[in-house]
N, C-alpha and C positions, 0 to 999 in steps of 0.2 A: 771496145774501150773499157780499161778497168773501172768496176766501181771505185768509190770514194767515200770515208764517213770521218767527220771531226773528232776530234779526239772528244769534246762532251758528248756527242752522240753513242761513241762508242762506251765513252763510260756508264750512263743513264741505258745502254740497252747492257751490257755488263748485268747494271743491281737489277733491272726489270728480268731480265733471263734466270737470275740467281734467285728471285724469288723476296728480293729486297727492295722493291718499288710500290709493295702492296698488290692488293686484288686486281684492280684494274689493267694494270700493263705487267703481272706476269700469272695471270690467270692462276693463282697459286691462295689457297686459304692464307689470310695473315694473322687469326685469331687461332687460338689452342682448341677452346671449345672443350668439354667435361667428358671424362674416362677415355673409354674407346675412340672416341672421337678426334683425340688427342692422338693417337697413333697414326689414323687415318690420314690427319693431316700431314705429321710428321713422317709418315710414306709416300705420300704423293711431293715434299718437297726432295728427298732422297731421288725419286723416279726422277725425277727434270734432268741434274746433270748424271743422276746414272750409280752417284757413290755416294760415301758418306766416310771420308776419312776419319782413321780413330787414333788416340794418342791419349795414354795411360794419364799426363800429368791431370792433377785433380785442385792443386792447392788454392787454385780463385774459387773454390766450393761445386765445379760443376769439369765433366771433358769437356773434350773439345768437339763430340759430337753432339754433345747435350747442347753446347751454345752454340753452335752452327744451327739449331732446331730454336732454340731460345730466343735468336736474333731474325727469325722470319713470324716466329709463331705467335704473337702477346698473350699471356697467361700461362706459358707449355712450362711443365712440371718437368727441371731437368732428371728428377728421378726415373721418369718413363722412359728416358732417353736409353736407361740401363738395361731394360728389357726387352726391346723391339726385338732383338736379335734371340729368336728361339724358335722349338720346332714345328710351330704351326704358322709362323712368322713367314712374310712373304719377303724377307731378306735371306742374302748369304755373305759368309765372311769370305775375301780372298783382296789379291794383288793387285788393284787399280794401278793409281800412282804411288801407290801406298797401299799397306793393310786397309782396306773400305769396307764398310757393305755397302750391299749390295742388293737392286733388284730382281729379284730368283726369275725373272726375264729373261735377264742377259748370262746365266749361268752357259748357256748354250753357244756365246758369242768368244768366251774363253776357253776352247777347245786345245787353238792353237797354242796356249799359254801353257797350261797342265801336261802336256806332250813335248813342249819344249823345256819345262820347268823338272822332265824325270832325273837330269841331271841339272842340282840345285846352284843355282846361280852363283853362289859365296862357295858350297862345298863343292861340290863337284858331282862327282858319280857314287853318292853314298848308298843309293837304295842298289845299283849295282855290285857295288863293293863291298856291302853287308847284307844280302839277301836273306839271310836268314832271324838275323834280327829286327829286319824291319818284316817279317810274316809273324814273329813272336808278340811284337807291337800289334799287329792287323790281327792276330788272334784272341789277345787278349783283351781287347773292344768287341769283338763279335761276340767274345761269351759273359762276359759281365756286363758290356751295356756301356753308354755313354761316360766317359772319364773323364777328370778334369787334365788340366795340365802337370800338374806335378805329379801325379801320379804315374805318367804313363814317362817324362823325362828323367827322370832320376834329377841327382845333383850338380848344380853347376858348380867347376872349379873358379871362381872371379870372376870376370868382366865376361863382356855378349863374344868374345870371338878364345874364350876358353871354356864355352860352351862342352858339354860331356857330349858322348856320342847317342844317347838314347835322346836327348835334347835336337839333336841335329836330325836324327831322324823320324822324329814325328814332324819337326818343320818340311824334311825334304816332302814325305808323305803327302800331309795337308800341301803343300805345292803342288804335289803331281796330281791331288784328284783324289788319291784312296783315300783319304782320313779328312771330315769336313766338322769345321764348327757348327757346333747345333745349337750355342749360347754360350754367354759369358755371367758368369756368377762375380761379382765383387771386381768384375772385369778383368778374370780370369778366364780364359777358354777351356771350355768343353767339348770333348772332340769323341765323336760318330763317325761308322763305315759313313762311307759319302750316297751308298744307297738306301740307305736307312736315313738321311737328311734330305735329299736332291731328290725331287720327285721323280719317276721310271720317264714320264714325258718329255721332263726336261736333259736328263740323260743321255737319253736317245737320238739327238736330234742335235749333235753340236753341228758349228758351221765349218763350212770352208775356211780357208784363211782371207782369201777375197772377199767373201763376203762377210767375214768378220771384220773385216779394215771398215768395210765401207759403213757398218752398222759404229765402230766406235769412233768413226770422224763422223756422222749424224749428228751420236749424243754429245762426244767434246761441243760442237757448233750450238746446240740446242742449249746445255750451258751455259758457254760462254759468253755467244753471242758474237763479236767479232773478235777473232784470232790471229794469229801467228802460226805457221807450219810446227814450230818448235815449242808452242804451247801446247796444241793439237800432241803432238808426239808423247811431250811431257804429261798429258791428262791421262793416260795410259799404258805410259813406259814402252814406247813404241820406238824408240831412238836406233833399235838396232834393226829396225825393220823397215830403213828410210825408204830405202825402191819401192816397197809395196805401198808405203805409206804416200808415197807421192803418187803412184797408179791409181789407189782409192779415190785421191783427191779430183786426178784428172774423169776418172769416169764420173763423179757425183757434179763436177761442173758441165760435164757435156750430156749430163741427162737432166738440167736445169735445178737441180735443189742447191746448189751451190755457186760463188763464184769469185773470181780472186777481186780483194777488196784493199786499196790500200788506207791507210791510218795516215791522217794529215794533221801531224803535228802542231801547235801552236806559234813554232816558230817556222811552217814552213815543210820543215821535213818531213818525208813519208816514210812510211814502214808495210812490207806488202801482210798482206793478211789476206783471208779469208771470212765467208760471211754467207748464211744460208738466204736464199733470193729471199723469202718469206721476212728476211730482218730487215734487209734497205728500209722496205718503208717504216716499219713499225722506227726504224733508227731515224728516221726524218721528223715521221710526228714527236716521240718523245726527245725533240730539239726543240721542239714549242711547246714543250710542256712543262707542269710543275714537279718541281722531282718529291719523293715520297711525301705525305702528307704528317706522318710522326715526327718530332724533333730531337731524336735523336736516338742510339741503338747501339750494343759493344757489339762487336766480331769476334770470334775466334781468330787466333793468329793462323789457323789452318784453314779459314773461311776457304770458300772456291773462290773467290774473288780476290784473296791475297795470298796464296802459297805460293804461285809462279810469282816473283819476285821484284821481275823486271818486267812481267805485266801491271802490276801495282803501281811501280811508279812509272809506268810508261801514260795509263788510264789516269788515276789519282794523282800523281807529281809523290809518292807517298813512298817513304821507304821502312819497308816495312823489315824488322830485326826481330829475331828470334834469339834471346841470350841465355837462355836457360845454361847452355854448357861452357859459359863466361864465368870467371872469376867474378864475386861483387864488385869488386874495383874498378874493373873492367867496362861493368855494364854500362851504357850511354842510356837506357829508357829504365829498365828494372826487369826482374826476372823473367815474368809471362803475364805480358803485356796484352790486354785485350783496348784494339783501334775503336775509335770512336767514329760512328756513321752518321753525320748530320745532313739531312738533304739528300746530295749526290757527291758528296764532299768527304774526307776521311781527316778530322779536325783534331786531332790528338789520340793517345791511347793513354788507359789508365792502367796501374799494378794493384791489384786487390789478393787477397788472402780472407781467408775463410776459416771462421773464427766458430767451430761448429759444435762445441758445447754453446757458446756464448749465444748461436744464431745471428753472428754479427759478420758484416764484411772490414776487415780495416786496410784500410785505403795507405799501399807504398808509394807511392810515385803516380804524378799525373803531372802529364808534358800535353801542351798545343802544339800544333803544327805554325799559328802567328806565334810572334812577340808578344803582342798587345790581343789577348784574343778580346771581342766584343762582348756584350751580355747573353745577346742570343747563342754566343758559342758554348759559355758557360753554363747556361741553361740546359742546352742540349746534352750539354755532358752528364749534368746534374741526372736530367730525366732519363737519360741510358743508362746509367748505376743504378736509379731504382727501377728498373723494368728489370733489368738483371737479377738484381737482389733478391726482387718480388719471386722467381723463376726459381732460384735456388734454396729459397726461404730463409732468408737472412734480413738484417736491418741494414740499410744502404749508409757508407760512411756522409759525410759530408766532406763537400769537395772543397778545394780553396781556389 
């Protein structure tokens, strides 16, 4: 008989797996805590689902990894966010669902990816096609030592797909495995032989392809919490590797860590999914329980809990838009829009800009999700812009 979980169950083990339900229900630090500390934490929330998606935009004062760390941690200094990533750092940069870090764990689980990656997804066969220029790139790091990115690409002619060819292939490179970020400066990459980053243990030791499936539908599930096949795939850009990816699944249900769960809609409708045995219950208790104890938190529009799209508003009723590449006219919310987390609820999103001579946030747009939101909505909005604010060191606008 297939399991079954409600849609608030699924959503409440959702924030509890994400690391946004607090201490209690996701065993996850929710305090920053002073210096070192602060890293510690912000690695162990990274470890849970495995990444830490990153995206350059900066203008609400902080990225989008720093607030993904911001909205679990109370107190984390988005400036440490800039750092995590370097060479004694127990992260690595590479191709999740996206550019992520990553924990220098799972280095070994992408074997299959960097061997498939020799010939680059967009370009083709360029390290093939230009061998000699990509040994002139791999030699001129061997002997001068870690380079940033502009040095080692040359110039771009325009836009990302008039990219030059020194450009293309340091990406091909860093794809296949020879050439590894060792940090980011001003959130810039710096790029190292991958043996002089990647410790010789973890080198050594990549996986099968089998059993690499079976380790990244673990951590997707471990994440998420309950699933969809097509979320699972998307958490890893696994789309093209659906036979195996469906094998995975069947051996991890018939060895008991898993099992097909379906999503009982509020009107009724089911949706199949997945769900690691370990969560049924924990999804039963926190159906009777109180959802986070703070009143209220921003997300990153790249949270793990709101980048699959149509997991968002399948969990939340929440539709979640990204309009940065909209004309202003255009926009229905405002540029880059961080959602607001009250409860278990997703009650609006606010447009802040950062104001960083001044130290001040000034507030573009701020939409509820009600008509008429209540006080305690408004509150909650209120005190998720200054926990923010607090985080990037600025003055919190006031809300209307």
């Amino acid at each position: 008989m297939t399991a079954t979980v409600s849609r608030l169950e699924a959503r409440r083990l959702a924030l509890a797996n994400a690391g946004l339900l607090g201490r209690r229900w996701s065993d996850l630090p929710d305090r920053a805590g002073k210096g070192a500390a602060q890293d510690r934490a912000a690695l162990a929330h990274i470890a849970r689902p495995g990444y830490l998606q990153l995206d350059s935009v900066s203008v609400a004062g902080a990225r989008s990894h720093a607030i993904v760390l911001a909205s679990r941690l109370e107190g984390f200094d988005c400036e440490r966010a800039e750092r995590l990533l370097r060479p004694s750092g127990g992260l690595f940069e590479y191709w999740g669902h996206e550019a992520c870090w990553m924990p220098r764990a799972l280095y070994p689980v992408f074997g299959f990816r960097r061997a498939q990656f020799r010939v680059h997804p967009w370009w083709g066969d360029l390290l093939g096609e230009h061998p000699k220029a990509a040994d002139a790139i791999l030699q001129r790091v061997r002997d001068e030592g870690p380079l940033h990115a502009a040095a080692l690409e040359g110039k771009s002619r325009g836009g990302w797909w008039n990219l030059d060819r020194g450009k293309k292939l340091v990406s091909a490179l860093w794809s296949a495995g020879e050439l590894a970020v060792c940090e980011r400066v001003r959130f810039q990459r710096r790029y190292d032989l991958t043996e002089r980053v990647i410790p010789d243990a973890l080198r050594g030791r990549e996986l099968p392809l089998a059993d690499a499936m079976r380790a990244l539908v673990r951590k997707a599930l471990e994440g998420h919490g309950w699933a969809t096949t097509t979320t699972i795939a998307a958490t890893w850009r696994l789309a093209k590797l659906r036979d195996e990816l469906t094998r995975a699944l069947a051996e991890l249900a018939e060895a008991g860590e898993l099992t097909p769960c379906a999503l009982a809609g509020d009107d009724g409708a089911t949706t199949s999914g997945w769900i690691r045995v370990v969560d049924l219950e924990r999804a039963a208790k926190l159906r009777r329980a109180r959802p986070r104890p703070d009143q209220g938190v921003l997300l990153s529009p790249f949270d793990p809990v709101l980048w699959d799209r149509a997991r968002a508003k399948r969990l939340f009723d929440f539709e979640q838009l990204l309009e940065i590449y909209k004309p202003a006219a255009k926009r229905v919310y405002g540029y880059y829009c961080l959602p607001i987390l009250a409860g278990d609820a997703l009650v609006g999103r606010v447009d802040l800009k950062a104001n960083r001579q001044a130290k001040a946030l000034t507030l573009q747009a701020l939409h509820y999700e009600a008509r008429r939101p209540d006080a305690a909505t408004r509150a909650a909005a209120q005190l998720a812009v200054a926990r923010y604010a607090k985080s990037v060191g600025c003055r919190p606008p006031k809300l209307s």
